[in-house]
C-alpha positions as CSV (number, residue, x, y, z in Angstrom):
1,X,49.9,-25.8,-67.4
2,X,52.9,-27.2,-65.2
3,X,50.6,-30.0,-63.6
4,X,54.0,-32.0,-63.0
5,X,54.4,-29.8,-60.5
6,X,51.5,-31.5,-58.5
7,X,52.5,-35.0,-59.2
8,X,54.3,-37.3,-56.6
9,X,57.5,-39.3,-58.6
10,X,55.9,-42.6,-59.2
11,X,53.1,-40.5,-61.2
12,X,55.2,-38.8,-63.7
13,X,55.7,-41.7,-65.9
14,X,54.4,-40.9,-69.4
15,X,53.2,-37.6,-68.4
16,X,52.2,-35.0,-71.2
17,X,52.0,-31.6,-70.7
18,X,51.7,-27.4,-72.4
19,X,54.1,-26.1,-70.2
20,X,54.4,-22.3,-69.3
21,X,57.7,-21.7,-71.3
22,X,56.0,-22.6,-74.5
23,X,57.1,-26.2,-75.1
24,X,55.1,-28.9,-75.0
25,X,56.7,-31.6,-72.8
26,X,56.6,-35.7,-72.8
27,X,58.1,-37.7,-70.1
28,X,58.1,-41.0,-72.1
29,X,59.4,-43.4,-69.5
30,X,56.3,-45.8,-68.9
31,X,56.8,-47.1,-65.7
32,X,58.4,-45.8,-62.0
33,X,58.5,-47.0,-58.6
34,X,60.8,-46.0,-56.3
35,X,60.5,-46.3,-52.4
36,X,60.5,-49.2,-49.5
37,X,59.6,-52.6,-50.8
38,X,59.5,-51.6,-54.6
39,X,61.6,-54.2,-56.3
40,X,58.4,-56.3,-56.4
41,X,57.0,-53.7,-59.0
42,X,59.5,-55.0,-61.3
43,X,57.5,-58.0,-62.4
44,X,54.2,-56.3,-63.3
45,X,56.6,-54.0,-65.3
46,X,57.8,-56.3,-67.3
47,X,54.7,-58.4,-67.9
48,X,54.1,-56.6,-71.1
49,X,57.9,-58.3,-72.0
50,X,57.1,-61.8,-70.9
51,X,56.6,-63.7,-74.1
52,X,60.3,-63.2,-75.2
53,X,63.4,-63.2,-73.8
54,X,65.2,-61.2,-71.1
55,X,68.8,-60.4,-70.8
56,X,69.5,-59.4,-67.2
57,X,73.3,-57.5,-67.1
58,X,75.0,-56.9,-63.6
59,X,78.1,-57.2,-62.2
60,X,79.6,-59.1,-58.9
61,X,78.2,-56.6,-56.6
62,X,74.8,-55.9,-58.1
63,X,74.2,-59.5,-58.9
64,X,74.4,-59.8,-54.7
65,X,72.6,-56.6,-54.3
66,X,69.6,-56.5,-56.0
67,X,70.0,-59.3,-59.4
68,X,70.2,-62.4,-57.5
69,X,66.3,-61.1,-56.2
70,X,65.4,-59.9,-59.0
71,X,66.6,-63.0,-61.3
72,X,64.5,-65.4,-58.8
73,X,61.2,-63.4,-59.0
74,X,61.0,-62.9,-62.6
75,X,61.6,-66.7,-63.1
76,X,58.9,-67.8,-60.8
77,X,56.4,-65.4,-62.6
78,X,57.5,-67.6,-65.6
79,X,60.3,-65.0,-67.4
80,X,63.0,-66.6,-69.7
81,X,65.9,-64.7,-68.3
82,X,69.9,-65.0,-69.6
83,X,72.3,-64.0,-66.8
84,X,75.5,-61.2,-67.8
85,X,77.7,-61.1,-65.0
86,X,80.4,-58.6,-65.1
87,X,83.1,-60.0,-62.6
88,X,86.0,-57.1,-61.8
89,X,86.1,-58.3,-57.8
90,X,86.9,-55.2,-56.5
91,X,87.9,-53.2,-59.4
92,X,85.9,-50.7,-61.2
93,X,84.0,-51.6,-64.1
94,X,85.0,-48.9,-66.9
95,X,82.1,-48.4,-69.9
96,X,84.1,-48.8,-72.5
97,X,84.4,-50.4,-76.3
98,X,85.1,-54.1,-74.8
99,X,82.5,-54.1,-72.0
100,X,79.6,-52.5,-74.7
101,X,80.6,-55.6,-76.7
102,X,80.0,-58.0,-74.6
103,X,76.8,-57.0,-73.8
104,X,76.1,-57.0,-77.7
105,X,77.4,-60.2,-77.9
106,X,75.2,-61.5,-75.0
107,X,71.7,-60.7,-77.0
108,X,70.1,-63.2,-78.0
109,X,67.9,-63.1,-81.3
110,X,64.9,-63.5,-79.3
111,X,65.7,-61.1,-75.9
112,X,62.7,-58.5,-76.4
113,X,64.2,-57.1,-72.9
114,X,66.8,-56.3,-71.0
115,X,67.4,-55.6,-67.6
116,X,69.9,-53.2,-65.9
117,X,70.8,-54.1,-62.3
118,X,73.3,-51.5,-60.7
119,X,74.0,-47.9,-60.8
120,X,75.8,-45.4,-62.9
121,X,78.3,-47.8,-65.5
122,X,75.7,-50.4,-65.6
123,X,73.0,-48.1,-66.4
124,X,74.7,-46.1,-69.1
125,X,75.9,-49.6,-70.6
126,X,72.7,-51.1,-71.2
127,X,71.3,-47.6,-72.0
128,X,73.4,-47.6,-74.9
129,X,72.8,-51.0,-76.3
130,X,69.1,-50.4,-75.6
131,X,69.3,-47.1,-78.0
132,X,71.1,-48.7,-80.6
133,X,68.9,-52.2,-80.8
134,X,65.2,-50.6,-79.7
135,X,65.3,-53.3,-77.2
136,X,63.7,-52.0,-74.1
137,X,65.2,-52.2,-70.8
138,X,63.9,-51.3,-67.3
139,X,66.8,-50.6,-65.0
140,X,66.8,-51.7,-61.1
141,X,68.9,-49.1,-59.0
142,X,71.4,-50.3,-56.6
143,X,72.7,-47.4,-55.3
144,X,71.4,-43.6,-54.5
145,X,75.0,-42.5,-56.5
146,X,73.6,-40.4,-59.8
147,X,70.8,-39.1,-62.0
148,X,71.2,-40.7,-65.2
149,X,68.1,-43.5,-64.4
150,X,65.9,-41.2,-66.3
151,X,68.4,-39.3,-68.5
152,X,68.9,-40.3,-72.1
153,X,72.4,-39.6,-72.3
154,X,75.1,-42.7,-71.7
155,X,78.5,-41.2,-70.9
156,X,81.1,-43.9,-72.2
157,X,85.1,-44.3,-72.5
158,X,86.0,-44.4,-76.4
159,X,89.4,-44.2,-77.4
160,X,90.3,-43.2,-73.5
161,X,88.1,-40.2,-73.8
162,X,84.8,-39.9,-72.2
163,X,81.9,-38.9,-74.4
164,X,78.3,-38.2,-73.4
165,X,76.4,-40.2,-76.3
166,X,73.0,-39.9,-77.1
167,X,70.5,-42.5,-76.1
168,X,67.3,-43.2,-74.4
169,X,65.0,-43.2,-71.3
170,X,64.8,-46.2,-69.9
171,X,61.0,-48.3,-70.5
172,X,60.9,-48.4,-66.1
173,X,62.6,-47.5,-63.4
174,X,62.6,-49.8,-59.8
175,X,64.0,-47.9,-57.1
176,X,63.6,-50.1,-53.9
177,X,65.2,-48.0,-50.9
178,X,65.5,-51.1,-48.7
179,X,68.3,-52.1,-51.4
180,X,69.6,-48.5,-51.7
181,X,70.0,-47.6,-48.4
182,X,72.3,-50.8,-48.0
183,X,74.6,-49.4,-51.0
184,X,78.2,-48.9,-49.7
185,X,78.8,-44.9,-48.0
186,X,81.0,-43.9,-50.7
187,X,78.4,-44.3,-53.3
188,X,76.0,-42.5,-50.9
189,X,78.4,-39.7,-51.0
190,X,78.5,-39.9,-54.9
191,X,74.9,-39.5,-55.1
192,X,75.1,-36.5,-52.7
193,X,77.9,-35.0,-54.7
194,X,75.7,-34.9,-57.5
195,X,73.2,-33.4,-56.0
196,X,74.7,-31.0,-54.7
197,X,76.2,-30.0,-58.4
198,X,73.1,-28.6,-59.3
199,X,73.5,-25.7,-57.3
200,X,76.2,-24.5,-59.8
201,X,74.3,-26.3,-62.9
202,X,71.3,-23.9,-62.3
203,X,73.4,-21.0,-62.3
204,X,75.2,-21.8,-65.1
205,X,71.8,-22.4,-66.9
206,X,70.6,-19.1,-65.8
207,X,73.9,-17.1,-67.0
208,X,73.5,-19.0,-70.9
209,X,70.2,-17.4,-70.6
210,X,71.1,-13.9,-69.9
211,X,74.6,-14.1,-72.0
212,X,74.0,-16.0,-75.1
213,X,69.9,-16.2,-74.5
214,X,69.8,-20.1,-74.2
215,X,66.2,-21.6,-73.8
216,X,65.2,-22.3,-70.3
217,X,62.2,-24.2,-68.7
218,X,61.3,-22.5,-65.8
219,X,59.3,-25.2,-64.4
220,X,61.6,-27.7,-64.5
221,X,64.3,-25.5,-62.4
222,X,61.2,-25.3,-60.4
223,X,61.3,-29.2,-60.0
224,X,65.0,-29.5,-59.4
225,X,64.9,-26.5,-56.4
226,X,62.1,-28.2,-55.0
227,X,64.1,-31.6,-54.8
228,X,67.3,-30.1,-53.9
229,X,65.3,-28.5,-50.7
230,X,64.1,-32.0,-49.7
231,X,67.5,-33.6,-50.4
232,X,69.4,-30.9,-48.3
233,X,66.9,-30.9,-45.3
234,X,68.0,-34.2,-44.3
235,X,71.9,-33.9,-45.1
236,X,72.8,-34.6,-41.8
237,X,70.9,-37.8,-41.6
238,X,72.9,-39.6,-44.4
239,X,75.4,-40.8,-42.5
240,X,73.2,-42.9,-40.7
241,X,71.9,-44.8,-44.1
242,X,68.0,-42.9,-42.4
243,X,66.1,-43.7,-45.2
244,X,64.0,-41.0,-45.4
245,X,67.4,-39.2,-46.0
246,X,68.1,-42.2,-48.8
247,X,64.7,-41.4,-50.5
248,X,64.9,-37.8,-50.6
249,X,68.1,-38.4,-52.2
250,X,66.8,-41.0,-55.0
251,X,64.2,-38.2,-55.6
252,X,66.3,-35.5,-56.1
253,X,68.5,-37.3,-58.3
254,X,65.6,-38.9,-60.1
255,X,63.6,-35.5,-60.8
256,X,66.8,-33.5,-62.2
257,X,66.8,-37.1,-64.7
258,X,62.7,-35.9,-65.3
259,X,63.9,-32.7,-66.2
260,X,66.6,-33.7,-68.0
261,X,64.1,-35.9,-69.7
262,X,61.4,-33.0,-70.3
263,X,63.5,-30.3,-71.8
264,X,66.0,-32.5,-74.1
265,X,69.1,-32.0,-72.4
266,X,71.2,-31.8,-69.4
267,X,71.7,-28.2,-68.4
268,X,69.4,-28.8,-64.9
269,X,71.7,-30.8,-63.8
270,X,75.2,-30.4,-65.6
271,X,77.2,-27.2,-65.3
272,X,81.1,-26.3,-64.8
273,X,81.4,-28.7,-62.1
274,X,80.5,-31.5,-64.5
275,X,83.3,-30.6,-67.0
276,X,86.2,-30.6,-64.2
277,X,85.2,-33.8,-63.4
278,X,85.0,-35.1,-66.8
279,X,88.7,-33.5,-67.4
280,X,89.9,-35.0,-64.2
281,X,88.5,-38.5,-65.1
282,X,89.4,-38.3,-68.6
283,X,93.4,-37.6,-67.5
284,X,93.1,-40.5,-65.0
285,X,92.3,-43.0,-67.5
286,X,94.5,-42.0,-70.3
287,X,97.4,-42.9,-66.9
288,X,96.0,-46.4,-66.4
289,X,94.4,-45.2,-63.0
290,X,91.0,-45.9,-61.5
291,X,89.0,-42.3,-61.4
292,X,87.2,-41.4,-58.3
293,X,83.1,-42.3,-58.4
294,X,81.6,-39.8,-60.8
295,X,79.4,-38.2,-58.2
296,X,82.5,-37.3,-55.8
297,X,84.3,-35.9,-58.8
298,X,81.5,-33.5,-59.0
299,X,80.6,-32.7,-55.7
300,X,84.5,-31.6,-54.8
301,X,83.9,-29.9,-58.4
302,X,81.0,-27.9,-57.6
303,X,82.8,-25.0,-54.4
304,X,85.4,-24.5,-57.1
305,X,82.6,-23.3,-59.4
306,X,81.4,-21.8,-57.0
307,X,84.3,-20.1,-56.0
308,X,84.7,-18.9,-59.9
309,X,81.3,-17.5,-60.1
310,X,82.4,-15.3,-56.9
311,X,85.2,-14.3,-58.0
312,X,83.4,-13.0,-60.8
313,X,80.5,-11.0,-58.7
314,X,81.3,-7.6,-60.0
315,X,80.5,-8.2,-63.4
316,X,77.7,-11.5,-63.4
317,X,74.3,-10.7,-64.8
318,X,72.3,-9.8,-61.9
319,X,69.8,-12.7,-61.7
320,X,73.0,-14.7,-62.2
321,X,74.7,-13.2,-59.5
322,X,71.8,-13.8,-57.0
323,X,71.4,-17.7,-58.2
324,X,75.2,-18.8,-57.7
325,X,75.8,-20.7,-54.6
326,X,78.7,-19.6,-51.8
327,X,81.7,-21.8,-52.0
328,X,81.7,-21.6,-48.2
329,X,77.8,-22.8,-48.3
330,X,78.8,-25.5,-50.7
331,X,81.7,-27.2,-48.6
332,X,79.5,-27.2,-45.9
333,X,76.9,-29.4,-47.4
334,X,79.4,-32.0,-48.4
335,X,80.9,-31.7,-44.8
336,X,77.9,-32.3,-43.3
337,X,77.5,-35.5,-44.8
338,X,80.7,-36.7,-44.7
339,X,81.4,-36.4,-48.2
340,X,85.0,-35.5,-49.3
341,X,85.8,-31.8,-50.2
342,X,89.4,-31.1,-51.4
343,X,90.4,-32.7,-55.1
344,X,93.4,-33.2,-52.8
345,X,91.2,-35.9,-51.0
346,X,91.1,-38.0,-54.1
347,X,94.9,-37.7,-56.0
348,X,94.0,-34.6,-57.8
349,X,97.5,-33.1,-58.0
350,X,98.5,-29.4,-58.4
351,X,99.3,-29.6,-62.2
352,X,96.1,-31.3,-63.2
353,X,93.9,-29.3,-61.1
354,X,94.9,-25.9,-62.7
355,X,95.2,-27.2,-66.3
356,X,91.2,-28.3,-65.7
357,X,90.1,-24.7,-64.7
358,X,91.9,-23.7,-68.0
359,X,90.9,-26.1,-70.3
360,X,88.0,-27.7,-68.8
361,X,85.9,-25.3,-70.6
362,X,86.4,-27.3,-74.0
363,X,85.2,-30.7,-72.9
364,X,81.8,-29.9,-73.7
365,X,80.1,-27.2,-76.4
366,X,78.1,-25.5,-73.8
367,X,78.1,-22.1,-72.4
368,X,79.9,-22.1,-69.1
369,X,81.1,-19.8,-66.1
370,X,83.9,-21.1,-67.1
371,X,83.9,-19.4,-71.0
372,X,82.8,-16.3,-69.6
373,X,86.0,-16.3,-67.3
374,X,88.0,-16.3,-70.4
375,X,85.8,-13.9,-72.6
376,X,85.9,-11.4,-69.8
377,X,89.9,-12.1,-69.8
378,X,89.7,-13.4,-66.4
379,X,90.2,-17.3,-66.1
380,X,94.1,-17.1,-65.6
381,X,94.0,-15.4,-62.9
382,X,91.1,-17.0,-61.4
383,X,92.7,-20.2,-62.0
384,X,96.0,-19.1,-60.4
385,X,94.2,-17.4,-57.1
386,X,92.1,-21.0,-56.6
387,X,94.6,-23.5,-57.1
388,X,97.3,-21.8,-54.8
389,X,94.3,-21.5,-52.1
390,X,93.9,-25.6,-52.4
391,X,97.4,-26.1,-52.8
392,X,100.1,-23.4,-51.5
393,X,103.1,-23.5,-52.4
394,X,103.0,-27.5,-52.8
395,X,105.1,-28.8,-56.1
């Protein structure tokens, strides 16, 4: 029962277990190896692969990051590999219709694998073809910026709107911290940010549980606190790229993706603080501007949820009440490792900050802190008391 518990990350591939909240649970990715010097594990990982053909997608930065490495030592172990190079130079490469076609139009007849090399867009592309064709892909991390590696979900533009599609788990995961440690700060941040998110994604969980009586695996909120204490005991390292720091933080976003993974959906790790983020991005786009990294988003998200569960103390379950981070705790974290903290910090104005903590309840069918707000009659004035505490009296 639970033996997960006991395992170190690179064990948990393929791992099969009764757990204690009456489930039985399947982690079905086959292969993991994250930590100093792993990128070599991606050839034996492949081997099973190495008959057909490989399509390797990256883009500018990756390529120089981790694909240009990758690309040379699966062709001197004898790989037939095709190149996809997504050059934007320094813009941001946006998941959307045109960029899933190309990578459609890229596969070969014969590719029998693809490989990922990048982070969040890059992942979630290739995810999504992967799903849709059954062609497996292993993906190579780049950065320490999210947790979908080992989620099955692939969040995507369509029609200007972002939707969370279902997908798959990725056939291996490479997490080499000697590349990921080199990732640029901002995406270091991101990863933090999203870390740091599941503090209000637990409590969220828990108050679907005692509200609306939502299923809930214990043990894998058991794996995501464990993480989130490793993570947070070397905040004040990040800054400095230490990568012990850099590998607590691959873990922790890597074992909320394993519970993700275990229980069939995203609740330990995506709360509230996930739906501002997705309104935020969603209204940035549909203006023609660049949204702030994902992981940011969420992090800046997640003291404003935290500051709504407060403010709703005197009537939360009581388990609920006990779970929900301080806004002044949360603020602190990101502080501390230099991560931005006001949706001011990142163009969030006035007018689309309060319409989120309105709204931002609808851009997912989940039970939220959020919907309770509202059911208890209470969201307006929330909404009112936090945005004129970010922003005053400013137009």
């Amino acid at each position: 029962m639970n033996e997960i518990l006991d395992l170190e990350i690179n064990e948990m591939a393929q791992t099969k277990f009764d757990c204690s909240c009456g489930r039985n649970h399947f982690f079905s990715i086959h292969d993991i190896a994250i930590g100093k010097g792993q990128l070599k594990a991606l050839v034996p990982m492949a081997q099973p692969f190495i008959d057909g053909k490989v399509l390797m997608v990256c883009d500018n930065n990756t390529y120089e990051a981790a694909g240009k490495e990758s690309l040379k030592l699966m062709e001197a172990a004898g790989f037939d590999v095709k190149r996809l190079v997504f050059d934007k130079g320094e813009d941001i490469l946006i998941p959307d219709e045109c960029v899933v076609g190309r990578v459609l139009e890229e596969l070969d007849l014969d590719i029998t694998l693809m490989v990922a090399v990048g982070s969040g867009t890059i992942n979630d592309l290739v995810k999504f073809v992967s799903s849709r064709t059954k062609i497996p892909y292993i993906i190579v991390c780049t950065a320490p910026s999210m947790d979908g590696y080992v989620a099955d979900g692939a969040p995507l533009i369509c029609d200007g709107k972002k939707i969370s599609y279902p997908a798959c788990l990725a056939y291996g995961v490479v997490g080499d911290t000697d590349i990921m440690k080199q990732a640029p700060m901002r995406m270091i941040h991101a990863g933090f940010g999203d870390v740091v998110g599941k503090l209000t994604a637990l409590a969220d969980w828990d108050l679907a549980v005692q509200v609306v009586n939502e299923y809930r695996c214990d043990t894998c909120v058991t794996l995501v606190n464990r993480a989130l204490e490793k993570c947070f005991s070397k905040t004040d390292a990040l800054a400095k790229r230490d990568e012990e720091a850099v590998l607590y933080l691959i873990e922790a976003l890597t074992l909320t993706g394993v519970a993700m993974g275990l229980v069939g959906v995203s609740r330990p790790a995506s709360g509230s603080e996930h739906m501002l983020s997705h309104y935020w991005e969603m209204d940035f786009i549909a203006k023609g501007r660049y949204p702030e990294l994902h992981g940011i988003k969420v992090g800046i998200a997640t003291p404003i949820i935290a500051e709504v569960f407060e403010e709703l103390s005197d009537c939360l379950p009581e388990e609920t009440a006990k779970l929900s981070p301080s806004r002044l705790e949360v603020e602190d974290l990101l502080r501390r490792a230099g991560c931005p903290v006001s949706p001011k910090d990142i163009g969030i104005d006035r007018d689309l900050f309060y319409r989120s903590l309105m709204e931002g309840y609808d851009v997912r069918p989940r039970y939220s802190v959020l919907r309770y707000a509202k059911e208890k009659g209470r969201l307006k004035a929330i909404a009112e008391k936090i945005t004129e505490r970010i922003y005053g009296g400013q137009a």
